[in-house]
Every structure is written in C-alpha cells, then in structure tokens.
N, C-alpha and C positions, 0 to 999 in steps of 0.2 A: 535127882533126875533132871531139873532145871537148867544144871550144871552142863548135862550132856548135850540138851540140845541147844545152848547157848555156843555148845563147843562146834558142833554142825554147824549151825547158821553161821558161825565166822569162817568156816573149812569152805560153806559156799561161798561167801562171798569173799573170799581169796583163793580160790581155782575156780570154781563154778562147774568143771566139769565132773561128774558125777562119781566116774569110777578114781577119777583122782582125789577126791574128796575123800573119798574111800579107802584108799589107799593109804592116805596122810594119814589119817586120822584111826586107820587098824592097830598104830602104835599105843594108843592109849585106850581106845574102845573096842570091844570085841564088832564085828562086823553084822548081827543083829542087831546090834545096841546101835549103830548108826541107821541100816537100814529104816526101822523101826521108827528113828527120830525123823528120816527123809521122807517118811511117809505121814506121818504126825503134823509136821509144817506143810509138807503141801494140804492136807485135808483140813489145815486153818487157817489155808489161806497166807500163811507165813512165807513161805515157800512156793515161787511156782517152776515149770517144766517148760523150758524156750525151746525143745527140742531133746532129739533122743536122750542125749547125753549132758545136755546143759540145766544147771541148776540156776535159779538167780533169787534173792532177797527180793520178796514183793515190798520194797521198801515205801511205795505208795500206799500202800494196803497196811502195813505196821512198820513202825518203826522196830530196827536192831534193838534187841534188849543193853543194857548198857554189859562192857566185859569187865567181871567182875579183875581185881591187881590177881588174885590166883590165877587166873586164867590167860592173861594176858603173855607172857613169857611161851606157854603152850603153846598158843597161837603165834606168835612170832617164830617160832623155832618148827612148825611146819612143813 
C-alpha cells in the first residue's frame, strides 16, 4: 500500500493537475486506488488542494518519501 501512494505523491508532483494525475497513473492503479490515496495525503496533510484542480506536495509540511529503484522507471515513463 505505501507503494501506491508513494506512486501518487510523484504523479502530483509531476503534473499537479488532478485529473491528469489520474489519468497517468489509471495505467497501473485502478482509479479508487488513486482517488483513495488523493484523499489520504490531503487528510495528512501530505498533500494539499491550490485550487479546483491542482494538486501540490505540501513539501513544507513533509518531506517526499524517498522513490524507491522499482519505482523510479514507473514514474519516469509517465
């Protein structure tokens, strides 16, 4: 599970826009499985909402988890 939303928090902060995020990321997570995670980080503060559709890293607030080598290619490929 840590897996996934490590894989969100990178989806935000490489679009930021939400439904794009969403979009990217329907190839490897089913679309509750993000939503779910989008709602997770904002309620810890991990994640907040600049606006209707924009996502950003509350990187003040926590730092990015590191990206695990699996993961990294995922995210690159985007």
């Amino acid at each position: 599970p840590e897996e996934k939303t490590i894989l969100v928090q990178y989806g935000i902060k490489k679009y930021e826009n939400e439904d794009t995020v969403t979009e990217k990321l329907k190839t490897i997570l089913s679309e509750k499985d993000i939503q779910r995670n989008i709602d997770t980080l904002i309620g810890t503060q991990r994640v907040r909402r600049i606006g209707p559709e924009i996502l950003q890293n509350n990187e003040s607030h926590t730092e990015l988890p590191e990206l695990p080598e699996n993961l990294k290619d995922v995210i690159e490929n985007l």
